[in-house]
C-alpha positions as a Markdown table, in Angstrom:
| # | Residue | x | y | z |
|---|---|---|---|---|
| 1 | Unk | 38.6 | -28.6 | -30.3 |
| 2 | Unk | 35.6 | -27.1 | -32.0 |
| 3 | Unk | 32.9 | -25.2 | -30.1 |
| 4 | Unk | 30.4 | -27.7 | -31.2 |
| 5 | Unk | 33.1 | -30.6 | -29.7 |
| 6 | Unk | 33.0 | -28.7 | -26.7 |
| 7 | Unk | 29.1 | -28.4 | -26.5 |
| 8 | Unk | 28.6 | -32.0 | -26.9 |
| 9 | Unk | 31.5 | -33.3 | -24.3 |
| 10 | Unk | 30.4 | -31.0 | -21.7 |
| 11 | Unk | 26.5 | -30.9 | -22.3 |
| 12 | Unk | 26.2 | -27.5 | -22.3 |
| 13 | Unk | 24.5 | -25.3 | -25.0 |
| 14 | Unk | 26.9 | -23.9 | -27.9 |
| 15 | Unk | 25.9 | -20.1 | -26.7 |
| 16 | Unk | 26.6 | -21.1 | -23.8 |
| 17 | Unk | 30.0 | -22.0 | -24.3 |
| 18 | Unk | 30.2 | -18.5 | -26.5 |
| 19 | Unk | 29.2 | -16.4 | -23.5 |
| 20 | Unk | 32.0 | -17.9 | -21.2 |
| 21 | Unk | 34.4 | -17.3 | -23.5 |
| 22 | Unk | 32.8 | -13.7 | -24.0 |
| 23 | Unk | 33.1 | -13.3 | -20.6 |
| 24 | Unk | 36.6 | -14.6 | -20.3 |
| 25 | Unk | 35.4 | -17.7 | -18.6 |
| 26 | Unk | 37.4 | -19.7 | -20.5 |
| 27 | Unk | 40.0 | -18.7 | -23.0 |
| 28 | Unk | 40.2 | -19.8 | -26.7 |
| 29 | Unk | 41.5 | -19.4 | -29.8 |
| 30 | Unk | 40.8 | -18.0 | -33.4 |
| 31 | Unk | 41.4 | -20.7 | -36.5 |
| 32 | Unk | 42.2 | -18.6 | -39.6 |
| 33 | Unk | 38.8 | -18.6 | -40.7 |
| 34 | Unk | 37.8 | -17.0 | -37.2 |
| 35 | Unk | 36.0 | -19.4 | -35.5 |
| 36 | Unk | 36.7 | -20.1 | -31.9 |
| 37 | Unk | 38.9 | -23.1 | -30.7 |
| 38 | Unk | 39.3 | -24.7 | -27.1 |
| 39 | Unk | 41.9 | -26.6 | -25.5 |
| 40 | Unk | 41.0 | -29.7 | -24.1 |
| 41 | Unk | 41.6 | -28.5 | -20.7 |
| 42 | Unk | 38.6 | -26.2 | -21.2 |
| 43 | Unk | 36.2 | -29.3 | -20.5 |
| 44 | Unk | 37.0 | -29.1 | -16.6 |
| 45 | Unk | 36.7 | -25.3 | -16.8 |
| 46 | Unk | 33.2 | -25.5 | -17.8 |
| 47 | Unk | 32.3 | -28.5 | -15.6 |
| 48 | Unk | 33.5 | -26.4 | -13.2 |
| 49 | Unk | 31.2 | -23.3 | -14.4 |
| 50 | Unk | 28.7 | -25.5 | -14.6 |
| 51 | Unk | 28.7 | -27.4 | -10.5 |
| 52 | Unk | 29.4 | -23.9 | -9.3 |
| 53 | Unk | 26.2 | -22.5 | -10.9 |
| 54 | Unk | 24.6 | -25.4 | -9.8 |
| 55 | Unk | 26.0 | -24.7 | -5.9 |
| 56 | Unk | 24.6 | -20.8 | -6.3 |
| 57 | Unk | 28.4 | -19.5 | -7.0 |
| 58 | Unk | 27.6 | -16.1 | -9.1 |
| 59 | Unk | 29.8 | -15.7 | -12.7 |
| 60 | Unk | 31.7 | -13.5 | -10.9 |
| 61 | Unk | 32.8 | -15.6 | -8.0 |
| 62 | Unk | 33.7 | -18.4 | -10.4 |
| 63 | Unk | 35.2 | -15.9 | -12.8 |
| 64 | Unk | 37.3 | -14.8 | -10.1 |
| 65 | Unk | 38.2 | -18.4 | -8.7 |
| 66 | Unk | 38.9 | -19.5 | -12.4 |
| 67 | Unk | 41.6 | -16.6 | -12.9 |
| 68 | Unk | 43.6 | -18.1 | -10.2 |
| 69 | Unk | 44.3 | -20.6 | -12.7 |
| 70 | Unk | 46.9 | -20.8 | -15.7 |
| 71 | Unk | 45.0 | -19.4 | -19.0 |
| 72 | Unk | 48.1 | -20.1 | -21.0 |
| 73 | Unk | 48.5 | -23.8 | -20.0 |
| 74 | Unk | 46.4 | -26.8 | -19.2 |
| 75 | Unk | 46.1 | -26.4 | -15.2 |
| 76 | Unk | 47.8 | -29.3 | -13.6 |
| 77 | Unk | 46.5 | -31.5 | -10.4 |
| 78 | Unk | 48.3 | -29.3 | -8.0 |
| 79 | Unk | 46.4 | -26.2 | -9.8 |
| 80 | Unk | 43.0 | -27.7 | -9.4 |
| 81 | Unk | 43.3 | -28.5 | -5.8 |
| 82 | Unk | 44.9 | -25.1 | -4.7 |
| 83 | Unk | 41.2 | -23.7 | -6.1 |
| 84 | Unk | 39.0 | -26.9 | -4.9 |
| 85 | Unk | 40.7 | -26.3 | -1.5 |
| 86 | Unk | 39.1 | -22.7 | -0.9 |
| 87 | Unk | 35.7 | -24.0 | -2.6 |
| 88 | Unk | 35.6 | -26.7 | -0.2 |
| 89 | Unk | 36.3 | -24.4 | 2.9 |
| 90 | Unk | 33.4 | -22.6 | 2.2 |
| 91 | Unk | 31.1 | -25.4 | 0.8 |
| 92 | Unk | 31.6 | -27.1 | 4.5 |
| 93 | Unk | 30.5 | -23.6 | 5.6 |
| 94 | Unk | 27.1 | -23.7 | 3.7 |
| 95 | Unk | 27.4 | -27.2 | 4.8 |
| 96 | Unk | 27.1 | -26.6 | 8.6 |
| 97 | Unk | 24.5 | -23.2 | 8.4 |
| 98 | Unk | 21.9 | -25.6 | 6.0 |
| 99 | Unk | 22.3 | -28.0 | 9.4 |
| 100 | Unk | 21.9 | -25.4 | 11.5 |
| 101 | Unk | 18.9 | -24.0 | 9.6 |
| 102 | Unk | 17.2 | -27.3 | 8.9 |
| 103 | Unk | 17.2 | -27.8 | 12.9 |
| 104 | Unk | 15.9 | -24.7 | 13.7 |
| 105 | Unk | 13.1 | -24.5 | 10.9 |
| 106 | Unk | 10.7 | -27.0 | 13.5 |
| 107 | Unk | 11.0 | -24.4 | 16.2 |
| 108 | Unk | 10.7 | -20.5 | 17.1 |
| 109 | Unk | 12.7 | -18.6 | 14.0 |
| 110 | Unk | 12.0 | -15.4 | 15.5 |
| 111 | Unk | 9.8 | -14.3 | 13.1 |
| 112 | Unk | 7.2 | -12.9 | 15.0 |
| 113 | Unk | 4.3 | -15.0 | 14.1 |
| 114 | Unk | 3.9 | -16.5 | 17.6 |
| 115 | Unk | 2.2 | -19.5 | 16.2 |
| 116 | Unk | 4.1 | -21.7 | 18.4 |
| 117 | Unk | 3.6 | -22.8 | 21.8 |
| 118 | Unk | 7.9 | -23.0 | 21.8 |
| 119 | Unk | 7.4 | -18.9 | 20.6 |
| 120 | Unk | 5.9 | -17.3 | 23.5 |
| 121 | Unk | 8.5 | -18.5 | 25.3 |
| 122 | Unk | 11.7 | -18.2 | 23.7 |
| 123 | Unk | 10.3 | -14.5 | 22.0 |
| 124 | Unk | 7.4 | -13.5 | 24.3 |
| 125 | Unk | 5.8 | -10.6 | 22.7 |
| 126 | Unk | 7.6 | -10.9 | 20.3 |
| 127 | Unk | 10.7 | -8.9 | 21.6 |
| 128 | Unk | 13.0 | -9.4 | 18.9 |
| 129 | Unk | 11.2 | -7.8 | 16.8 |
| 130 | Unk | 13.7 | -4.6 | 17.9 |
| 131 | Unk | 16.6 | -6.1 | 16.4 |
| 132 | Unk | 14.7 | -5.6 | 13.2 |
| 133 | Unk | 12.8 | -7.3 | 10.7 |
| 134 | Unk | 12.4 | -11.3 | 9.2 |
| 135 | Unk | 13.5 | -14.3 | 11.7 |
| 136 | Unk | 16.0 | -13.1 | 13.6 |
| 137 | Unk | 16.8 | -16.4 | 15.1 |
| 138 | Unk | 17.7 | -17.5 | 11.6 |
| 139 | Unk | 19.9 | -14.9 | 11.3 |
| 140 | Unk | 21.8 | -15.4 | 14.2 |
| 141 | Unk | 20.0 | -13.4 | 17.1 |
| 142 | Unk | 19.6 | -15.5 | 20.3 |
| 143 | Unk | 16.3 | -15.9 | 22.3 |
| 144 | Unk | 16.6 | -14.1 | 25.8 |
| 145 | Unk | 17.2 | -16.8 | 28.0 |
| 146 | Unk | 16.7 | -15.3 | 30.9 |
């Protein structure tokens, strides 16, 4: 398939589609007049770029999940949910500390603001301020509960 084949079945830009392959992304071909050609397979490759992106993955975490597939053939079922396995392990991850974060946001965060009755007492003084800085609750310290 042509890059512009490519562009249009996946909806992404036709650089964009030139910098994945740049980045070996996604692997293609030269025709004899030197313009780049895709397997079909490479549609799921960049839908896959393009979800990941979309769920915060960097390039290089989906470059490096991507190389676990087959460049030289079209990756079969089995392929696809060896790789969707390990994203899903760690999407259900994200899943559960946005939960825990969303239920946690109404309440003391540790922050050190104290603008909450629910503050002075689960971080009187602000005491856990010396485990260092930003809302420590968030990121995982526990109030004293003593």
């Amino acid at each position: 398939m042509s890059i512009g084949q490519i562009a249009k079945r996946t909806g992404s830009n036709v650089s964009a589609i030139r910098f994945y392959a740049t980045e070996n992304l996604i692997p293609f071909t030269r025709s004899p007049s030197g313009h780049r050609l895709f397997h079909r397979s490479v549609i799921r490759r960049i839908s896959f770029i393009l979800i990941s992106q979309n769920l915060g993955y960097s390039l290089q975490e989906i470059k490096g999940a991507l190389d676990s597939l087959p460049e030289n053939r079209t990756p079969t079922k089995a392929d696809w949910e060896r790789l969707s396995k390990k994203f899903s392990q760690d999407i259900e991850s994200r899943i559960k500390q946005l939960k825990e974060l969303q239920s946690k946001l109404s309440g003391c965060i540790g922050c050190g603001c104290l603008s909450l009755k629910k503050c002075e007492l689960y971080n009187a003084g602000d005491y856990i301020s010396k485990n260092g800085s930003g809302a420590r609750f968030l990121l995982g310290d526990k109030p004293d509960e003593s």
